[in-house]
Structure formats: C-alpha cells, structure tokens
C-alpha positions as CSV (number, residue, x, y, z in Angstrom):
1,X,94.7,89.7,83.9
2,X,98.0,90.2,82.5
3,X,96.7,91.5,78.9
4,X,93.4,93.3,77.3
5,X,91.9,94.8,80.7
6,X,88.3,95.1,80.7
7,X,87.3,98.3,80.4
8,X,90.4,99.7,79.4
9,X,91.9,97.6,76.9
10,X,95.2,98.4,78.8
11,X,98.1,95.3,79.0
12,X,100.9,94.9,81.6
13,X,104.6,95.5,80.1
14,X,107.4,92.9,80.6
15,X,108.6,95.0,83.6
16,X,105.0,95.1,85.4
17,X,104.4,91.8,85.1
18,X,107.6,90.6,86.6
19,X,107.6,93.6,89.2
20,X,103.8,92.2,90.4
21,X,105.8,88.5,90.6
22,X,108.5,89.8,93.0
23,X,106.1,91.2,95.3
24,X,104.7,87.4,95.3
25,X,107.7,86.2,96.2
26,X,108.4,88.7,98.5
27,X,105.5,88.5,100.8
28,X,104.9,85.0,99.9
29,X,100.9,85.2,98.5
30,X,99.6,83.3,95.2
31,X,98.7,85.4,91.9
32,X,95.7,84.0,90.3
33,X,96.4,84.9,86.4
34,X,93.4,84.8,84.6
35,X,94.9,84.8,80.8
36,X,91.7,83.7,79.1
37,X,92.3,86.0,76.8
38,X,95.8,84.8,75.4
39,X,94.9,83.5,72.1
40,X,94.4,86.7,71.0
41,X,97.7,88.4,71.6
42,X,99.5,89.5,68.8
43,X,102.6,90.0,70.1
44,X,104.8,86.6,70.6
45,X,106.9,88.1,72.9
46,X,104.4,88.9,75.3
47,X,104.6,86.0,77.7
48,X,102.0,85.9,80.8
49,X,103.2,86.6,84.6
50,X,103.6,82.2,85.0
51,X,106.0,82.2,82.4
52,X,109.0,84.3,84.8
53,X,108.0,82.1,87.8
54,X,109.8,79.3,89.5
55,X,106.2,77.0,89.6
56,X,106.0,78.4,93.3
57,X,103.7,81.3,93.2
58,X,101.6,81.5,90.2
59,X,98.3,79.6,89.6
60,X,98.0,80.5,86.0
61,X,94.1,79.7,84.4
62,X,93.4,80.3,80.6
63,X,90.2,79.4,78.4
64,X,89.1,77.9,75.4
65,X,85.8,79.8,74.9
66,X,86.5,82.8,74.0
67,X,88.5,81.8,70.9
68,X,86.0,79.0,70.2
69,X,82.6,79.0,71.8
70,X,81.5,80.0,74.8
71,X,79.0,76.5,75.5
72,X,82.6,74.7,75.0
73,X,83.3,75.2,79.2
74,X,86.5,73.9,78.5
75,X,89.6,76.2,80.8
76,X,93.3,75.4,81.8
77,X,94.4,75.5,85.0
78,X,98.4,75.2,86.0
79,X,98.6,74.7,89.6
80,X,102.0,75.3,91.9
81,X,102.5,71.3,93.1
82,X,101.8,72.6,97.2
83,X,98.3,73.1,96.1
84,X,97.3,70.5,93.8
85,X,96.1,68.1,96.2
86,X,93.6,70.7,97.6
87,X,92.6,71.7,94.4
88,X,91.9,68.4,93.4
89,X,89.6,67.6,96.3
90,X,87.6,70.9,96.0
91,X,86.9,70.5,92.5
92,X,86.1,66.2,92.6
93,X,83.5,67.8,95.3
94,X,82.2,70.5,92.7
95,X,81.7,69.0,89.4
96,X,82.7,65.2,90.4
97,X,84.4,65.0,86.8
98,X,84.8,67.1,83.8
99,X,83.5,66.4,80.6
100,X,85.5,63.5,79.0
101,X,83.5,64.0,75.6
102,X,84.1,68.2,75.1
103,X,88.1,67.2,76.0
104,X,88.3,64.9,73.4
105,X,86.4,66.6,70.7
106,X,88.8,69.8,71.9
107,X,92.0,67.4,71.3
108,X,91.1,66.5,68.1
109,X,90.6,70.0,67.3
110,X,93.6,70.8,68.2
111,X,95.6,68.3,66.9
112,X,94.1,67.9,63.5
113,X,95.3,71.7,63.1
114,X,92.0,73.4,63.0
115,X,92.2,75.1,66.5
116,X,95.6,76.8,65.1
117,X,93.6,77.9,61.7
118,X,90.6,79.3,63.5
119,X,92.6,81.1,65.9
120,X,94.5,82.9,63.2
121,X,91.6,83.7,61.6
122,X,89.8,85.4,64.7
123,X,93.0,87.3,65.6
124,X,92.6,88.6,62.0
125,X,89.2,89.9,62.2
126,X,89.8,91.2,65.9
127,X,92.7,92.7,64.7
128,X,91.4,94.2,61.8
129,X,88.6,96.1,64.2
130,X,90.6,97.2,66.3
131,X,92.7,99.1,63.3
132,X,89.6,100.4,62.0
133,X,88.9,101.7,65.1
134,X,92.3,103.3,65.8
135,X,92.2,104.9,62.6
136,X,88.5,106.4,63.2
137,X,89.6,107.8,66.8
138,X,92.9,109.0,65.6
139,X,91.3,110.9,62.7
140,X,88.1,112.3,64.5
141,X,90.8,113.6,67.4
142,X,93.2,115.2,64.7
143,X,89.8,116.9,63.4
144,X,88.5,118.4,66.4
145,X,92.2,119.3,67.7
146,X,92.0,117.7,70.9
147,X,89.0,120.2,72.0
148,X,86.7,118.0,73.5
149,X,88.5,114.8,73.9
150,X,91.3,112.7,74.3
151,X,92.6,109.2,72.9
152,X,95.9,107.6,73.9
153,X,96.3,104.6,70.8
154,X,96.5,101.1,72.6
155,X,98.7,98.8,70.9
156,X,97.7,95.3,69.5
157,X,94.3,94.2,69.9
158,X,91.6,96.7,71.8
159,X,88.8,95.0,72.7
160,X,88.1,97.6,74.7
161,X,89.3,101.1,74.8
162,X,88.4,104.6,76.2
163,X,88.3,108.3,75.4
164,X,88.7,111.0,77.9
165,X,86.1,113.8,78.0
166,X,86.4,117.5,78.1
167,X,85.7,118.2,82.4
168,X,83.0,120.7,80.9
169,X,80.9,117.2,78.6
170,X,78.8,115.6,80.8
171,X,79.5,112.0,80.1
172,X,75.5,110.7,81.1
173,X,74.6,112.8,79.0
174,X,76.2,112.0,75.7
175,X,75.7,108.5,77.2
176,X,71.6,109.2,76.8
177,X,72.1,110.5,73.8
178,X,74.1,107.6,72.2
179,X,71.4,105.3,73.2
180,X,68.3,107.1,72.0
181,X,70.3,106.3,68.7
182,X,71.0,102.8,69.6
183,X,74.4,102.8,70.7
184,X,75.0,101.5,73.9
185,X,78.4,102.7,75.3
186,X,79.5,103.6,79.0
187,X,81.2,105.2,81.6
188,X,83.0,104.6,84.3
189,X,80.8,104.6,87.6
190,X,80.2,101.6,87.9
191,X,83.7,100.5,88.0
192,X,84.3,102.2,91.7
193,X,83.0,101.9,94.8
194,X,79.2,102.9,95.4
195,X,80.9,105.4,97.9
196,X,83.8,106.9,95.6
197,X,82.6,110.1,93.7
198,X,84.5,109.5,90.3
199,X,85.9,112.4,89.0
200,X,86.8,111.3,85.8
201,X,85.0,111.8,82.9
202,X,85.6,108.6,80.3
203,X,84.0,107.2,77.7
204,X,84.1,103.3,77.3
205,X,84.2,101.9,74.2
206,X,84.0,98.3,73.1
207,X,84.4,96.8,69.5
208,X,84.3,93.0,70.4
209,X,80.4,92.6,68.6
210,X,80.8,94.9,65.9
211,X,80.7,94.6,62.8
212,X,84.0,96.2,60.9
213,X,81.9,98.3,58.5
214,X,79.7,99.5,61.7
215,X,82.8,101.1,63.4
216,X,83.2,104.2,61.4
217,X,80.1,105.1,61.5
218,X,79.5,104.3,64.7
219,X,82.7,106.9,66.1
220,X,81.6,109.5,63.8
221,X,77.8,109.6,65.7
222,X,79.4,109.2,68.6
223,X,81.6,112.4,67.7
224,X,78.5,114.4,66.7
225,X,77.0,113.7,70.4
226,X,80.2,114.6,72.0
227,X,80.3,118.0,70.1
C-alpha cells in the first residue's frame, strides 16, 4: 500500500517508494501494489510505486469502490506482460467473466464527468475530517502539555491515525472506558503476532464514518478517559 496505511494513516515518501522498487529489481521478486485508495490523495505529485517502474516488476491493482460504492466490485489491475497470460487463465477459471453491465455503467460514469465530480466532492468531505481532526488533537495535546500523550500531525488525508500513550495509561483500559460511552476505538495487539508481547501503548483512531460535527466531541471524551 503505497499511501493511507491502515492503522496508521502513514504514506511512503517519493524516496521509499522508489527505494522498495530497487530492491525488486535487485532480487528480482514482484510488488503487488494495492493503491485502492488513490482517489483520495491530495497531493498530485504523489505518484504510486508502478509509476517509477520499467512494466517489469510491479503488478499495480486499484479500486473503484471505495470512492463509489462498495456493491460496484469493479478494481484495476495492470499486469507486467510475463504474467498476463497466467493471470488470464486463473481468473477465466475464477469468475469465467466479469460483469459487462457494472463496466459499462462505470464508463459512462466516467466519461459523462460525474466520476471526476463525485470524487472531488468525497476528497472534500474526507479532507475536511481529517482537518477537524488535526485541529482537535493538536489543541487537546497543546492543552495537556504533552503529559499523557503524544500526536505526530499526518499530512493530507487521515483516515486513520494514532496517539501514543503515557507507558504509565493502560490502553485496555481507556479502551473499556471509551466503549461503555459508545466509542469504539483500538489498540494495537491485534496487529502483531499472537506470540509478540507489544510494548507499545497506542491508541487507534479512525474518522472514515464520522460525522464532521461528531469529531470534536468525540476527542474531547476521548481526552477525559485518557486523563
């Protein structure tokens, strides 16, 4: 995933992405770039991992649902010419055909301009979120002087996002908390290994179903748990 990691809301610079592209080359192994997220980056400038290759190493698959729908099944994939023959047999014996209709109600879409509408208009609203939610971290942090947490600011979009936890706040705990109140938010233990003992203590936060005029509030209870 080049941009918007899930669950840190991290993306991969310029430099990383080429850097992961040379060690492609250099060992001679595919990357599988899942950019399904794409039409959501702000930044025009920040091209995917596929875009610095030769068509030799990089099988690069977006989607259409998330900007869209998600019943709309509709995905890209750009395959390096060694391997479209396989692919092509795999997935006649998989699905036998895609759906002819949902492609050409898709091209119409995009042709007659309202994909390109709709997709500046959800950027907007995601974007505007994600401001709200800068600025409600950013102020609650300044507020408490960096006592009991931490937030690094991630640029562009954050769908998702984290705080880091004073070692002495036990993150289940404010986690139980949250949820008697109905807000559901998480941390990190089920992203390792059953047998790694996490030592971190982060707080995952995700804005992607909420409602702009929820946010505030919503970091402010979280802030009362925390303290």
């Amino acid at each position: 995933m080049p941009r918007y990691h899930s669950p840190l809301g991290t993306s991969y610079s310029q430099e990383e992405k080429k850097g992961i592209l040379e060690l492609a080359q250099k060992y001679n192994v595919f990357i599988v770039e899942d950019d399904y997220l794409a039409d959501f980056e702000q930044n025009s400038k920040s091209d995917p991992i596929y875009s610095y290759d030769d068509f030799t190493h990089v099988i690069y698959l977006k989607s259409y649902s998330k900007i869209i729908f998600p019943g709309l099944r509709i995905g890209i994939a750009v395959i390096p010419e060694k391997l479209i023959e396989t692919f092509s047999q795999y997935k006649r014996i998989l699905d036998i055909d895609s759906s002819m209709l949902s492609q050409a109600a898709l091209e119409i879409y995009i042709k007659n301009g309202m994909f390109e509408r709709h997709k500046e208009k959800m950027k907007a609203t995601y974007y505007s979120r994600a401001n709200c939610l800068i600025s409600a971290l950013g102020k609650n942090q300044k507020e408490c002087n960096q006592t009991f947490f931490q937030y690094t600011p991630i640029k562009n979009i954050a769908f998702h996002t984290y705080i880091e936890l004073n070692e002495q706040i036990s993150c289940e705990k404010v986690i139980q908390r949250l949820k008697s109140k109905s807000i559901i938010v998480d941390g990190t233990t089920n992203n390792y290994l059953r047998s790694f003992i996490a030592k971190d203590s982060i707080l995952k936060l995700n804005i992607s179903n909420v409602e702009e005029e929820y946010i505030e509030d919503g970091i402010s209870q979280i802030m009362k748990q925390i303290f």
